[in-house]
N, C-alpha and C positions, 0 to 999 in steps of 0.2 A: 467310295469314301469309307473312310474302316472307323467302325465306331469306337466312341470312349467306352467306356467302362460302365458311368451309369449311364449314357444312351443304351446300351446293351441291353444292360438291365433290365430298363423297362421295357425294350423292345419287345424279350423274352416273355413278361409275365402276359398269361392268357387271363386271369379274373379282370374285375371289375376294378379300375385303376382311376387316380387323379394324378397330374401331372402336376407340379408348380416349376414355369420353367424361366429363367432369368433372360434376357435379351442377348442374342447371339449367341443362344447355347445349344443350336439344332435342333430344335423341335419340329419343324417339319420333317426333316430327314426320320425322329424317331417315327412319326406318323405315315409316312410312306413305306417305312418297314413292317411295321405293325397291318396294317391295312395289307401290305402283301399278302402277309403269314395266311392272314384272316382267307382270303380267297383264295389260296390256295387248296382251302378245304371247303370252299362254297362249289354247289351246282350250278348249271348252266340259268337256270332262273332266282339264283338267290345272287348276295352282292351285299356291301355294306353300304351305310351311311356316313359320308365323311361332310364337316359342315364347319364351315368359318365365318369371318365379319362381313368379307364383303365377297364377292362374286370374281373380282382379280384374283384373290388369296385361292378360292377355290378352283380356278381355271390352273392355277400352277400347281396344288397340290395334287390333280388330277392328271397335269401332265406327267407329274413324277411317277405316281401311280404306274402309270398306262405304259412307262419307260423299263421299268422294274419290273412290273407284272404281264404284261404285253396285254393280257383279257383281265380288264375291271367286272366284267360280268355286269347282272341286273343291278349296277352299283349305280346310288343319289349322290353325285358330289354338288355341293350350293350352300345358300344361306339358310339359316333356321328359321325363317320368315318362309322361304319359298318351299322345303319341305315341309313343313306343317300347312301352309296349303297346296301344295299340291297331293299329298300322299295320304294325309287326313284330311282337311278340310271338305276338298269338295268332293274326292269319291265316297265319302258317310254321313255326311252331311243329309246328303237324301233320304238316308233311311232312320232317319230321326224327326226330320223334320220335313212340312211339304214344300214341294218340288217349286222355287219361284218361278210367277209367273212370264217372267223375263229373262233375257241371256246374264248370268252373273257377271256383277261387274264388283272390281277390289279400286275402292276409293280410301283415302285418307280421314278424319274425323274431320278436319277442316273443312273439308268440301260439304258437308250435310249443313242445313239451317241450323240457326240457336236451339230452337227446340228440341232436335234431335241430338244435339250434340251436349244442351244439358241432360238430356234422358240416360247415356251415355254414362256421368257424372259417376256413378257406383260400381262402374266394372273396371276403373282404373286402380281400386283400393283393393291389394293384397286382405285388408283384416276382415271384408265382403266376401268373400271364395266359398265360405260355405254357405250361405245364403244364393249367392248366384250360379252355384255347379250345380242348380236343381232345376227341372221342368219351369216352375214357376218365375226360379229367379233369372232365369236366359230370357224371356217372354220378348223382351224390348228387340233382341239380334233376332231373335226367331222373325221380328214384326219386317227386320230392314232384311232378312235374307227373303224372304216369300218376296218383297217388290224388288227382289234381285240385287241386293247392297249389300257386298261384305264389307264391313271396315277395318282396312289393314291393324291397324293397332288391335284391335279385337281377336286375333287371328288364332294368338297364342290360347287364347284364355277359350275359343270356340273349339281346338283341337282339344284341350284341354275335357273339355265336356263329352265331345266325340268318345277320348279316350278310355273315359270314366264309362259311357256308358251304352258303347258299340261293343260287343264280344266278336264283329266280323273284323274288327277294324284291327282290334288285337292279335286274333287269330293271322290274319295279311300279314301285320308288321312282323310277327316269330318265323311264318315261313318265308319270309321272303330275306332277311335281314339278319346275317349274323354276328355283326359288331357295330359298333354307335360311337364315329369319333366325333368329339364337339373341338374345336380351336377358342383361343380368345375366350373361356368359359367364363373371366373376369367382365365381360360383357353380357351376360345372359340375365334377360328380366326373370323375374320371380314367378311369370304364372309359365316360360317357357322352361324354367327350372323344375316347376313339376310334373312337365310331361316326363322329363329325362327320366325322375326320381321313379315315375311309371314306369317306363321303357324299361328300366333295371330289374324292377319287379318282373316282367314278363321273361327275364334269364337272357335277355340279349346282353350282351356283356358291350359294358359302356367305357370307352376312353373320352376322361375331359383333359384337356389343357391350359392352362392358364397362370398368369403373374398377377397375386393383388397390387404389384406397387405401379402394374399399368391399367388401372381400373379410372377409364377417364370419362365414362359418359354416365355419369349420373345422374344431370339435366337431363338425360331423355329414360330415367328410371331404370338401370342397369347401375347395379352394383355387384361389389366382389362379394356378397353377399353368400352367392350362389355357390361358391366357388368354395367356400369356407365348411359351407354347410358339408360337400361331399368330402370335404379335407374330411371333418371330424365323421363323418358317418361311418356306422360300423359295416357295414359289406361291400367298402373301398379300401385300397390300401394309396398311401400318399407314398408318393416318391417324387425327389428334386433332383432337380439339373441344375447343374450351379455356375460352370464352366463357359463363361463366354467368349466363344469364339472370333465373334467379330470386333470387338471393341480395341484398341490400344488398352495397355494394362492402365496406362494413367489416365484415359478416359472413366475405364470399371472404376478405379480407386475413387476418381470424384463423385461419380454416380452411386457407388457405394455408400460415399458419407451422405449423399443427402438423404438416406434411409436412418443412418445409423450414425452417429458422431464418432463411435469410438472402436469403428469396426477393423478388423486388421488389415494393414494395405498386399498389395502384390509390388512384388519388383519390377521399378520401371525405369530407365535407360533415359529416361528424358519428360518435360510436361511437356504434353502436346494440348493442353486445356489452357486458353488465355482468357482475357475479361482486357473488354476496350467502353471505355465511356468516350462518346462523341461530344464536342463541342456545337451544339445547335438542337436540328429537329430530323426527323424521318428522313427528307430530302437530302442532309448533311449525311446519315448514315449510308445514305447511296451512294454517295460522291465515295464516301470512305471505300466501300465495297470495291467500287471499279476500280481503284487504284490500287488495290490487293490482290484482284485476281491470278494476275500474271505472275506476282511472284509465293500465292496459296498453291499453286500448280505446280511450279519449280520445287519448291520446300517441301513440299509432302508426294513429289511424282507424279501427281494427278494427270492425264492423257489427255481427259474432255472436261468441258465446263460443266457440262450435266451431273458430275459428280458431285458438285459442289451445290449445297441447299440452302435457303433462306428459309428459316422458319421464325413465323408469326403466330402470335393469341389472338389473330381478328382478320378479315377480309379487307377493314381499311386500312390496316398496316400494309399488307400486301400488295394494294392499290397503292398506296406513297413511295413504296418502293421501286414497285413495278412504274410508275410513271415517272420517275428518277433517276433511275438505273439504265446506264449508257450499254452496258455491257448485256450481248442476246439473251434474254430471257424467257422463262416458260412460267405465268401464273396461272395456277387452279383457284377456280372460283365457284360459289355452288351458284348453279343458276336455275332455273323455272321450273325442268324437269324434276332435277336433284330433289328441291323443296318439295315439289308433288309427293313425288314417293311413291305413287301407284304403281299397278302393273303396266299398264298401258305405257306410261313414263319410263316404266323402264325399259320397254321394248323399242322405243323411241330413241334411247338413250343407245339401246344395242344396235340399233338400223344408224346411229349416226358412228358410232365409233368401227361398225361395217363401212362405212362408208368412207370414214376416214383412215381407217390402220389396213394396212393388206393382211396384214400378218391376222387377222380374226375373219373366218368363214361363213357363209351362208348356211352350213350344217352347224355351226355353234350355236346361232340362233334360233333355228328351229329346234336343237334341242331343250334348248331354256324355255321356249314359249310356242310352241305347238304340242297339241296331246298328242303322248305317246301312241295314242290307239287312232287316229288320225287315217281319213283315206289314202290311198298309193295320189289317188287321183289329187288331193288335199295336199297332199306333203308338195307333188312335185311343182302344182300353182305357186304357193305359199314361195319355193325354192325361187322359182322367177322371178317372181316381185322383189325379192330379197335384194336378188341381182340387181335387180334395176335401179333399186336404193344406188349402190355403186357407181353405176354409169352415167346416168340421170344430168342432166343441166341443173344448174344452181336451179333456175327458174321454178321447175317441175319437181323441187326435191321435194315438197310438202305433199302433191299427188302422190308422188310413185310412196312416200312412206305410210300415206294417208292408207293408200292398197294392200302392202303389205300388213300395216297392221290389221287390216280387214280380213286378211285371209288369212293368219293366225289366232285372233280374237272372235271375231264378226263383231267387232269393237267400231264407233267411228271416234274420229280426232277429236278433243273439246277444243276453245280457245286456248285455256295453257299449252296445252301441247304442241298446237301452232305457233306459239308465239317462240317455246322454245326452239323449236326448229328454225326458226327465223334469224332468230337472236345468234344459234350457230353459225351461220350463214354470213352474217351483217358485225358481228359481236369479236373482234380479233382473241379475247379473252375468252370468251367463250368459248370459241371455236379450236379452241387449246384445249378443252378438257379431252378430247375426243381425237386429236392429231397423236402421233407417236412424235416422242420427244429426241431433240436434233442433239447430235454432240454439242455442239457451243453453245449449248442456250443452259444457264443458273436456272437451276428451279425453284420455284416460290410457290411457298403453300402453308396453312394453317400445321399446327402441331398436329391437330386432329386428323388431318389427312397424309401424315405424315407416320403414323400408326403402321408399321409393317412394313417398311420400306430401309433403305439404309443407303448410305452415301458416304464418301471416303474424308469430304470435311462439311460439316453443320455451321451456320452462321444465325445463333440463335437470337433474334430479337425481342422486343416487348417487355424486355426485362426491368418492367418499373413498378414502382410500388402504385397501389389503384390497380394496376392489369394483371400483373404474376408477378404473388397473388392477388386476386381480387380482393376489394374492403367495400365494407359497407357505409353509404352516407347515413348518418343519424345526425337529424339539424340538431345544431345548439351543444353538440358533442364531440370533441375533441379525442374518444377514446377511439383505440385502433380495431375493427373488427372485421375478422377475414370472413369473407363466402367459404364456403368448403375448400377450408385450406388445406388440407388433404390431397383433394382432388388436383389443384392449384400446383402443389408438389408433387401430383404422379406424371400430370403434362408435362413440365419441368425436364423428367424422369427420361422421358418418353424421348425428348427432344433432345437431350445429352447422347441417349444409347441409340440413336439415329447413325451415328460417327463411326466409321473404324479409323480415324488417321488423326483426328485434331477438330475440335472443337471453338469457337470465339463466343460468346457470352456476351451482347451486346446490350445497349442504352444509349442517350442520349438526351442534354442537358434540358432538354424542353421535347414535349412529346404534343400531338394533336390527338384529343381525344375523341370518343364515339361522332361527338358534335360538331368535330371538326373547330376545335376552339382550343388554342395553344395555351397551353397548360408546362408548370415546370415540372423537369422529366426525375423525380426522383428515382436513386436503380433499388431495383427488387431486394427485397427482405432475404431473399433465398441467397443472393450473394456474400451474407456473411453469418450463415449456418455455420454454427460449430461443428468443427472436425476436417472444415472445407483450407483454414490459413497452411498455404504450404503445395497446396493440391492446382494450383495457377501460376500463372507469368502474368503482369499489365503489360499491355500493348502501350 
């Protein structure tokens, strides 16, 4: 692929850089270049750090890597959760603090009693940090690491302390590590922002990347926040990518305005972005769907159904669809595992998606969750069990993962994790998250998990007012007041530039809300943004 001009660009620069990069503008590709350069000049035990949202993102940027570069070297490709424990956390951890008395285990805050979980209550507050990055103020994590509890959400803020106050842990990270790519940096909490801000300090030379107009998980305390800050910091230089490549131009033009009302359009040959209001409810929008598909396929080329997405603001939209829609479909759902979030859960998670995709190997998973330093005799048990995941009878599938996870972990199963193994099993929806996806089947998924992904036509739902964007109830008050209407509109954002072909904009006359109680379907606020009249067709 022969780059633009500013992919070049910044490919070329060696300092310490920020990325702001627009949707379908190559940023991965600049990342694959950059990361080459980088090892090209690394030894045989050094390697960079390349890191993004989720662990798919990171398995393909890895693959690119590895295509380009053939030896990634002592290279971390993963999420910024899982390098901060595994690479700080728990190899310095020890020499700060004493050894738990038990095999460490990474649970979520949920899982601990009230008590502990109020104690907790001050190491979620950024304006705490310098109170808690001291001896005294860690005391409470120091109490749950000695009876062997790390708590995932804590992880940042524990590496954080390491960092500040291991000089062995520093010294590692400079020889071992000579570039630091973050992805999605519009996603990065605030205590995992200052480890980076560290990192930079120690002369590892940092690549961030990110869009604030795709900054959508603020509910779970990740804002563009982060992202801002290394814009304006003086020992970064900012450079934009502006050029998207995957969008139809009249797609960018509408996604444009909802940034900007009065921003310049591109030249476009045609609107490929329409807006359909349904007559009825969810199940009416179904019916509408299958009657479309044959000819959204025809009209834009499409080959397979899979290219074509339904995207939703909630898991019960997705259910009304999905139990409506005649036409093969594939819903993603979070289920048991997912909500856990632990390690354990994730390794679960990876033994089922072994078990279901051929295309992912029993050496993938051991790389993700076996230690590096691991017996020959360790590694090659661990590898069997793996297998067996695989072959295993439905019946036996809870044993044979129950063992695998033993001989990765020396972990055992709790009930969640049972049950979600079961649930895969029994659960047809379920058992979709973890299948590779068939040509003829629509896929259906939240916006939010529709984050990095792209499809040739988006069939955008949930478009009412109350859902996107969201309002707040105040009894006795008639005034209009959004949740983080911001936010509201980068999801929006997110799910338009999903598209390269054609876009539909969807509602309908009456909706079912949370409560499953039919409510009338007014359309979103967002459908008559200024700058937007011109920039559609009605269906």
């Amino acid at each position: 692929m022969r780059l633009t001009a500013e992919q070049q660009d910044a490919v070329d620069f060696t300092e310490n850089l920020v990325i702001t990069a627009c949707p379908g503008s190559g940023k991965t590709t600049i990342l694959t270049h950059k990361i080459s350069l980088v090892l090209a000049g690394c030894k045989s035990h050094q390697g960079v750090v390349s890191l993004s949202y989720t662990n798919k993102s990171s398995d393909e940027l890895k693959a690119r890597c590895m295509t380009l570069s053939k030896d990634i070297k002592a290279s971390f490709f993963g999420t910024t959760d899982k390098f901060l424990l595994s690479e700080i956390v728990m190899p310095f951890m020890k020499h700060i603090w004493r050894c738990p008395s038990t095999g460490l285990e990474v649970i979520k805050a949920s899982n601990l009693d009230a008590e502990d979980r109020e104690i907790l209550s001050p190491y979620y507050m950024p304006d705490n940090l310098p109170e808690n990055n001291t001896e005294h103020g860690m005391a409470a994590l120091e109490r749950l690491y000695e009876r062997g509890v790390i708590i995932l959400e804590m992880v940042p803020l524990m590496a954080l302390y390491i960092m500040s106050a291991s000089l062995a842990c520093q010294r590692y990270l400079k020889v071992r590590y000579k570039g630091i790519f973050v992805d999605e940096y519009q996603d990065t909490g605030f205590f995992a922002h200052q480890i980076f801000r560290l990192l930079a300090g120690l002369n590892i030379k940092l690549t961030v990347v990110g869009d604030v107009d795709q900054s959508i998980y603020l509910y779970a305390h990740r804002s563009a926040d982060s992202l801002k800050d290394f814009i304006r910091h003086p020992d970064f230089t900012h450079k934009q990518i502006t050029l998207n490549h995957r969008c139809h131009p009249s797609i960018i033009n509408y996604a444009n305005r909802l940034k900007d009302p009065e921003c310049m359009l591109l030249e476009s040959d045609n609107l490929v972005v329409y807006h359909k209001s349904v007559t009825g409810d969810q199940a009416n929008i179904a019916a509408w769907i299958d009657a479309q598909v044959a000819g959204l396929k025809k009209h834009f080329s499409i080959e397979n159904n899979k290219e074509i997405a339904i995207l939703v603001r909630s898991n019960l939209c997705a259910e009304l669809i999905a139990d409506n829609l005649r036409t093969a479909s594939r819903t993603y759902l979070d289920d048991n595992l997912s909500k856990a979030g632990d390690k354990i859960s994730g390794l679960v998670k990876a033994l089922l998606h072994y078990r279901y995709n051929k295309k992912t190997t029993a050496q993938l998973v051991l790389d993700d969750y076996l230690s590096a330093v691991a017996k020959r005799s360790d590694v090659v048990l661990a590898r069997k069990l793996i297998r067996q995941v695989r072959v295993t009878s439905d019946a036996n599938l809870p044993e044979a993962i129950r063992l695998a996870v033993f001989s990765c972990t020396g972990c055992e199963l709790s009930g969640t994790h049972i049950t979600g193994i079961n649930d895969a099993l029994t659960v047809p929806r379920i058992k979709n998250n973890y299948l590779h996806v068939r040509d003829d089947e629509v896929q259906i998924m939240t916006l939010h998990k529709s984050k990095g992904l792209e499809f040739d036509v988006v069939i955008h739902l949930d478009l009412y007012d109350w859902v996107l964007p969201a309002r707040e109830y105040v009894k006795g008050s008639y005034d209009v007041i959004f949740q983080n209407e911001q936010q509201c509109l980068n999801l929006h954002y997110v799910g338009v530039t999903r598209a390269r072909k054609g876009v539909i904009l969807m509602h309908s006359t009456k909706r079912y809300n949370a409560k499953r109680e039919l409510k009338t379907g007014n359309p979103s606020q967002f459908l008559t943004r200024p700058g937007l009249k011109g920039l559609f067709k009605e269906l």
